[in-house]
C-alpha positions as CSV (number, residue, x, y, z in Angstrom):
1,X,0.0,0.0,0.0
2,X,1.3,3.3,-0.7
3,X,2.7,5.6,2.2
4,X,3.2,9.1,2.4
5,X,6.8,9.8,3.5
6,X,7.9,13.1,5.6
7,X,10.7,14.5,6.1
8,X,12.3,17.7,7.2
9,X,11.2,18.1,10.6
10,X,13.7,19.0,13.9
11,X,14.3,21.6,16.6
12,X,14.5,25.3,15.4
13,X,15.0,28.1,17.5
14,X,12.1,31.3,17.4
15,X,12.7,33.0,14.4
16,X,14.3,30.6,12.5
17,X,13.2,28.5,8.8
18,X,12.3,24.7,8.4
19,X,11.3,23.2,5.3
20,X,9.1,19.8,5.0
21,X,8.5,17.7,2.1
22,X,6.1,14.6,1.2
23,X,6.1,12.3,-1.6
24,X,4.3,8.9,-1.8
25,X,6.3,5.7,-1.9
26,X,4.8,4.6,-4.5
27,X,2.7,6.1,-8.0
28,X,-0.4,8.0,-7.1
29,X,-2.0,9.0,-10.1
30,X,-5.0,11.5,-10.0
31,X,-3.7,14.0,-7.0
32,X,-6.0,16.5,-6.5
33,X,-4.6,18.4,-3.2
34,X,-1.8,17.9,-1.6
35,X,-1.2,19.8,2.1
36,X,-0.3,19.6,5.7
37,X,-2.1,19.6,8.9
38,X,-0.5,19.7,12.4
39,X,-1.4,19.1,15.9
40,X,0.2,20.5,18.9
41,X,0.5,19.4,22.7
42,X,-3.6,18.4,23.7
43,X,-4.9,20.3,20.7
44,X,-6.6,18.9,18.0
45,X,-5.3,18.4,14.4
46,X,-6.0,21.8,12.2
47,X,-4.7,22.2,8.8
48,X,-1.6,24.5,8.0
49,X,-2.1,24.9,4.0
50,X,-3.2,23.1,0.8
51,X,-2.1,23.2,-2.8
52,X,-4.3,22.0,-5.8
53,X,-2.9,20.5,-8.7
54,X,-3.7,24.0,-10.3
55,X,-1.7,25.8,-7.9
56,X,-4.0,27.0,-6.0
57,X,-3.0,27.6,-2.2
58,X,-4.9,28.0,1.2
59,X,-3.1,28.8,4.3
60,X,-4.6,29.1,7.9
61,X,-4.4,32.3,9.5
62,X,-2.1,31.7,12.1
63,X,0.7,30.9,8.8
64,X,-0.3,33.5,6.7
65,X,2.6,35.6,5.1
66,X,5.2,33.4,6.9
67,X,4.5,29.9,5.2
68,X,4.9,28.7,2.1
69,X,3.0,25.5,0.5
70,X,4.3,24.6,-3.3
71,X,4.1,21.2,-5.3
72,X,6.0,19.1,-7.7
73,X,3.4,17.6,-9.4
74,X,5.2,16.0,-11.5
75,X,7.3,14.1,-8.7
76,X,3.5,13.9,-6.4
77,X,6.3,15.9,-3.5
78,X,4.6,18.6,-1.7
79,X,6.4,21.2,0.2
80,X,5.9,23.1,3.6
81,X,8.5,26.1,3.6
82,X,8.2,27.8,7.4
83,X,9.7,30.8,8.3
84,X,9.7,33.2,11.1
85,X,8.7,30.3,13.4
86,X,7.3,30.4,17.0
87,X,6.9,28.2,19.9
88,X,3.5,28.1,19.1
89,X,4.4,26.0,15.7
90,X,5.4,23.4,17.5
91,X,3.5,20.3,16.6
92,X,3.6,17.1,14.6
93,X,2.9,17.8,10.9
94,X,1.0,15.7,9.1
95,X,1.3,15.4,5.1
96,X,-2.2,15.1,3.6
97,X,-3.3,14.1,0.0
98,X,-6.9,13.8,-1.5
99,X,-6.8,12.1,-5.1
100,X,-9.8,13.2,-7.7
101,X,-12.6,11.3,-8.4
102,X,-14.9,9.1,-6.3
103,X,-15.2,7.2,-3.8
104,X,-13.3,9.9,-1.5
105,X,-9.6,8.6,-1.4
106,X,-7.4,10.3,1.1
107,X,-3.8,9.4,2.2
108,X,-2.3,10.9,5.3
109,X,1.7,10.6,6.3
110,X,3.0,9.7,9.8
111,X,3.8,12.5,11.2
112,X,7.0,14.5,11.3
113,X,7.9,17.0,14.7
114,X,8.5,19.8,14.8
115,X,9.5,22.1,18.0
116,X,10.3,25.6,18.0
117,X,12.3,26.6,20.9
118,X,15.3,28.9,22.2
């Protein structure tokens, strides 16, 4: 069966950059968003941004003007680019992918950490 494999994910102090990626092990054709989601210390799991296969991009508030989603569609490898990070970042990030089509088809990754702290 076909994973979704993080990576990219540490310890950063505030103010500093971390960039994730996601790619499938395996082919997944028909992607129609790919995107990440985290969840932090006895919260529950929100998402962070999505990317459609047309480029379009939706970021949560909290991220806005400091995150950066993009996709290689061609390689099915999504991209988180984090900068100006804060202690409230710190989470687990989950990489997320819903293929076109029916019946609803979703793959989610295992989780990658992340901390942000001086």
């Amino acid at each position: 069966q076909v994973q979704l494999v993080e990576s990219g994910g540490g310890t950063v102090q505030p103010g500093g950059s971390l960039e994730l990626s996601c790619a499938p092990s395996g082919s997944l054709p028909g992607i129609w968003v790919m995107g990440w989601y985290r969840q932090g210390p006895g919260k529950q799991r929100d998402v962070v941004a999505t990317i459609t296969r047309s480029g379009s991009t939706n970021y949560a508030d909290s991220v806005k003007g400091r995150f950066t989603v993009s996709m290689d569609i061609a390689k099915h490898t999504v991209f988180l680019h984090m900068n100006t990070l804060k202690p409230d970042d710190t989470a687990v990030y989950f990489c997320y992918t819903l293929l076109a089509g029916t019946p609803r088809t979703e793959y989610w990754g295992q989780g990658t950490q992340v901390t942000v702290s001086s």
